[in-house]
N, C-alpha and C positions, 0 to 999 in steps of 0.2 A: 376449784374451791376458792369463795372468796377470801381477800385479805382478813375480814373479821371471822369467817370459819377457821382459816388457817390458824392465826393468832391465838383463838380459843383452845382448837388440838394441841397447840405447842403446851399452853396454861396446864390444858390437863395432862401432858405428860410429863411434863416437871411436876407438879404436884403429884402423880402418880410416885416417880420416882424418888422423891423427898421422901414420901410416907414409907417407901420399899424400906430405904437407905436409916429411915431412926427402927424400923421392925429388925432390920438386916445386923445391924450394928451390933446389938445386945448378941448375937449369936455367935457374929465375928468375934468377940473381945472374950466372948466364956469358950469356944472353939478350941482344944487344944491342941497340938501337934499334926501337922498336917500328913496324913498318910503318906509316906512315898515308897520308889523301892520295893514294889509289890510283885515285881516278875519272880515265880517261884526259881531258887537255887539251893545249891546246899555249897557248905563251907571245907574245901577239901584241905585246904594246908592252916592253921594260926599260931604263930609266931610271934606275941606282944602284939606292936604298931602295926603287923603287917595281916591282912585276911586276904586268903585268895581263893573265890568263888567261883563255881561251876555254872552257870541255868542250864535249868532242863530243858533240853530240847522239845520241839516240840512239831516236828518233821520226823519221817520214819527215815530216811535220806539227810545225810548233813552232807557240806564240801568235807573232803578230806582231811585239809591240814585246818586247824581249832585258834579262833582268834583268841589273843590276851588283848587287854584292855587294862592300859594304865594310868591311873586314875593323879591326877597332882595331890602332891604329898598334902599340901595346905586345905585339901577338902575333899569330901566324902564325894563315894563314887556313884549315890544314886542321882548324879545329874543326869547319867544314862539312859537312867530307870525312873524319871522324875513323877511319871505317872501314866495307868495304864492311857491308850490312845498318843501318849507323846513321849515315848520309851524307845528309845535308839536300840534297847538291848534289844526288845518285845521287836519291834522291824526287823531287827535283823537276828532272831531265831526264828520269825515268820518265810524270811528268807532261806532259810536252810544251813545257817552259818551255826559253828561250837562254839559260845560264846563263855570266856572265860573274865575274870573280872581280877584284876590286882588293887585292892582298895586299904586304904589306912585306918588306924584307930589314935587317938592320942596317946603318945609314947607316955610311960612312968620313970621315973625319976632315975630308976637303973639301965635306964635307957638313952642316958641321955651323952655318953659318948661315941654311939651311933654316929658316922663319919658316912659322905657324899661315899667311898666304895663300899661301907657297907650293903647299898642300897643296890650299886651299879654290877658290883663283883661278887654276890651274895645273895641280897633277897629277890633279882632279877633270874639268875641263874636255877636258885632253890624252885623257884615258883614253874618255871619252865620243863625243868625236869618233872614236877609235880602233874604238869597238863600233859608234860607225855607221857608218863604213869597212867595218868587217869586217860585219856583219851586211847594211847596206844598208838598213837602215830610219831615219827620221829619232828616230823617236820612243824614249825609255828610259826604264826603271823601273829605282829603286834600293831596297836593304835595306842599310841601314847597320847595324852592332853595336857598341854601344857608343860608343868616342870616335870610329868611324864613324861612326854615325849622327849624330853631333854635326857631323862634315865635311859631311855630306852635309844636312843643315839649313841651315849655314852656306852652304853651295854653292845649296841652294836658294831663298834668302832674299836673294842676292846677284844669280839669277838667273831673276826670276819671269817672265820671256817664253822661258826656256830651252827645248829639248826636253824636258824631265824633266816624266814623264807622275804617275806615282802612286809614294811615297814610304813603305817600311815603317822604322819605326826600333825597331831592339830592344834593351833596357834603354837607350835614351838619356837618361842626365842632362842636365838643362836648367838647373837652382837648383841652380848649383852650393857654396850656402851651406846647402844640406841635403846636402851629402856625408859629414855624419856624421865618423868618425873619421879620413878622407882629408882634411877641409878642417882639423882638428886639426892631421896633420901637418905641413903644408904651412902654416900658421900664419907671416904674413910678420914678426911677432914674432919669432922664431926661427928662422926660414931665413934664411940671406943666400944668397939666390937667385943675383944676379949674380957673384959671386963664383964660387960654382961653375958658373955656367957658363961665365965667364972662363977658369977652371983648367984646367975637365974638357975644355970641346968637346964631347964627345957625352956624353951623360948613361948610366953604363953599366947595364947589366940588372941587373945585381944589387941596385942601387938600387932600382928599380922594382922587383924582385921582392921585395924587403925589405917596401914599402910597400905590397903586397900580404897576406905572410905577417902584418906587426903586425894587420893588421883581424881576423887569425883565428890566435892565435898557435900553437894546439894543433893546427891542422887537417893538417898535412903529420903530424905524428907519429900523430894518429889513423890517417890512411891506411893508415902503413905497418902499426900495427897489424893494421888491418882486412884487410890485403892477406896478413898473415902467415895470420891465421885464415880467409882463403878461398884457401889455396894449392891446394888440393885442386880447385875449380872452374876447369877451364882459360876457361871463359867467364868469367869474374869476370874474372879473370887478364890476357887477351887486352884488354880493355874499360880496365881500371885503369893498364895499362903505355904504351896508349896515349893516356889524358887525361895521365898523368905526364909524357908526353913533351911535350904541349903545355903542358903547365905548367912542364917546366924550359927552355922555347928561348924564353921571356920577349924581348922585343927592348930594346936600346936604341937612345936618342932624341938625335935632333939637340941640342944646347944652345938654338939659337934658339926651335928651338918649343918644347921646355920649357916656358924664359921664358915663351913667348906665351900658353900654355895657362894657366901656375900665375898670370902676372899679371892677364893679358885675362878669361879664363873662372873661375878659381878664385877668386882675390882679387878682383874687381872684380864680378866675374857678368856681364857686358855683355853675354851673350849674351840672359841674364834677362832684362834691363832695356831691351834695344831699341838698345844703345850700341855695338857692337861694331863696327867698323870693317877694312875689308880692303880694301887698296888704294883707297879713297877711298869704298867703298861701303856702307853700313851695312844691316848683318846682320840686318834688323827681321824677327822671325820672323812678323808682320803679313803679310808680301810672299807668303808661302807659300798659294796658294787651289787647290793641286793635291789631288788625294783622297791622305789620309792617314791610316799604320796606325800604334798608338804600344802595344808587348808590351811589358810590364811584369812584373816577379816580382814576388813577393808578400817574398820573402825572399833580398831580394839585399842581400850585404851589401858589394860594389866600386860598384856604382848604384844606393844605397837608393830603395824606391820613392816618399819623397817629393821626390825630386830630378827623380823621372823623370816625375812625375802629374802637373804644369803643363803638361806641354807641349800639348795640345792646346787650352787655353784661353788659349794664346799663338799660334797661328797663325793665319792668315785663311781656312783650309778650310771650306767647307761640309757638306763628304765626307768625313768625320773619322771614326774608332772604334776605340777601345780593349778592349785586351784584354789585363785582368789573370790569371796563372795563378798556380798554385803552384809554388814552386820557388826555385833560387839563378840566379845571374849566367850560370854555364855550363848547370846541367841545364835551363836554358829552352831550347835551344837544341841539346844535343845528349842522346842518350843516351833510353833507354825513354820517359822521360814526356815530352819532347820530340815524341818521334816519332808519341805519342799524341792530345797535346795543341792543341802551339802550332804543327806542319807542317803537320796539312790543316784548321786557320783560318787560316791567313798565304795558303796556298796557295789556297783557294776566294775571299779577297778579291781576289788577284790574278789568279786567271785571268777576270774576268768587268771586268776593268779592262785585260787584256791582248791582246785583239782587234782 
């Protein structure tokens, strides 16, 4: 092709794609709510803040023992489920896995002295009993994410004669004095902690979402950038509308655990250090000798990855392995390289631990 052919094709397909992008636009902006979340389930336990979901299988054959799946308190758990073809839940009940889901709603006002063992000594336990009820098997595996998996440590470390067979935890911080620009904010110099939780009661989302957005201050305006100049790709599109949706339904947080989290795990670390206390039981990540998976980003910057690399050489596993990838906080988990990556190594350690 010559240079002036070339030139020409390039003219016409920017002009091509301008004209997409003022048709596309009008559709994008009247558009509402992006579907997500579409893997059929039904809702076996609710409890205020807490739902915990079944899917339907959809193998006549499952593994034996039934995954939980615990979702971080601070956001809805259809990241799993973000969209049919990029559904971490949909692969792996394709795989033959129970797929259970522990997922949150925004707590109400009578809820807001809900304290860190509520959560650990309580709504982790109820929920469990609940999937061996409904499944019929004694035995459970869990995947915590994030300040999930943090529950789900703390639940294990509290509970080492428990049912709880094999343990993945993805992006879990553990040193919480390597949180980087989050233990910045939260700086007990300059929070008067009690106070607002005095005031507030429930700690509202936009807080939390604020304290999200400073870590990356430019990244929401990039998006929309970025989202302008692929209006033209309805795949782009379809994909972008629905992480934005999980990005803006942020939850907010009881007041009590707040407290429990910014004082007990953030300011103090005592999850670190072996000191952590719940309802009289100390949270020694020592106590954990179940096989354990610990997925880490290379480039996370809400669980930088040296908050999240101790942990394995804080627990009492034998059956312990890591697996660090490329990526942030969410595309570990959902989205292309996820699907490539970190779903069938998370999946192949589990099913041969799932029998």
């Amino acid at each position: 092709m010559s240079e002036q052919n070339q030139l020409a094709s390039q003219m016409r397909e920017l002009v091509d794609k301008t004209l997409q992008r003022g048709a596309k636009g009008i559709d994008y902006i009247q558009a509402g709510s992006a579907p997500v979340g579409l893997t059929p389930k039904e809702t076996i336990y609710d409890r205020g803040t807490l739902q915990l979901y079944h899917y339907l299988p959809v193998s006549d054959e499952v593994y034996r023992i039934p995954l939980i799946i615990v979702m971080a308190t601070t956001n809805k758990g259809f990241l799993f489920d973000i969209m049919p073809g990029q559904s971490m839940v949909e692969y792996l009940l394709g795989l033959g896995f129970d797929v259970y889901m522990i997922d949150w709603d925004p707590p109400v006002m009578r809820e807001r002295g809900l304290g860190l063992a509520d959560y650990t000594q309580d709504f982790l336990p109820t929920c469990i009993e609940k999937v061996q009820e409904d499944s019929g098997v004694e035995d459970v595996n869990i995947m915590g994410y994030c300040q999930g998996g943090v529950l789900s440590l703390i639940y294990a470390a509290t509970h080492p004669e428990g049912p709880l067979k094999n343990l993945v935890c993805l992006t879990t911080p553990v040193d919480s004095h390597k949180m980087g620009l989050f233990r910045l904010w939260a700086n007990e110099e300059f929070m008067d902690l009690d106070n607002m939780v005095e005031t507030l009661g429930i700690i509202p989302a936009e807080f939390i979402t604020n304290s999200f957005e400073m870590l990356r201050p430019a990244q929401k305006v990039a998006g929309q950038l970025r989202v302008w100049d692929q209006l033209w790709n309805d795949d782009f599109v379809k994909s972008y509308r629905a992480f934005q949706r999980w990005g803006d339904e942020t939850l907010p947080l009881p007041g009590e655990y707040h407290r429990d989290c910014t004082k007990e795990l953030m300011w103090d670390n005592k999850l670190f250090k072996g000191e952590l206390l719940q309802n009289g039981k100390v949270a020694d990540l020592k106590n954990i000798k179940i096989p354990l998976m610990a997925v880490m980003a290379e480039h996370d910057h809400i669980a930088p990855y040296e908050s999240t690399k101790p942990l394995l050489g804080l627990i009492g596993s034998k059956d312990k392995n890591e697996l660090v990838l490329k990526g942030g906080h969410v595309s570990l988990i959902a989205g292309p390289n996820a699907m490539k990556r970190m779903w069938p190594r998370v999946s192949d350690w589990l099913e041969e631990r799932s029998v």
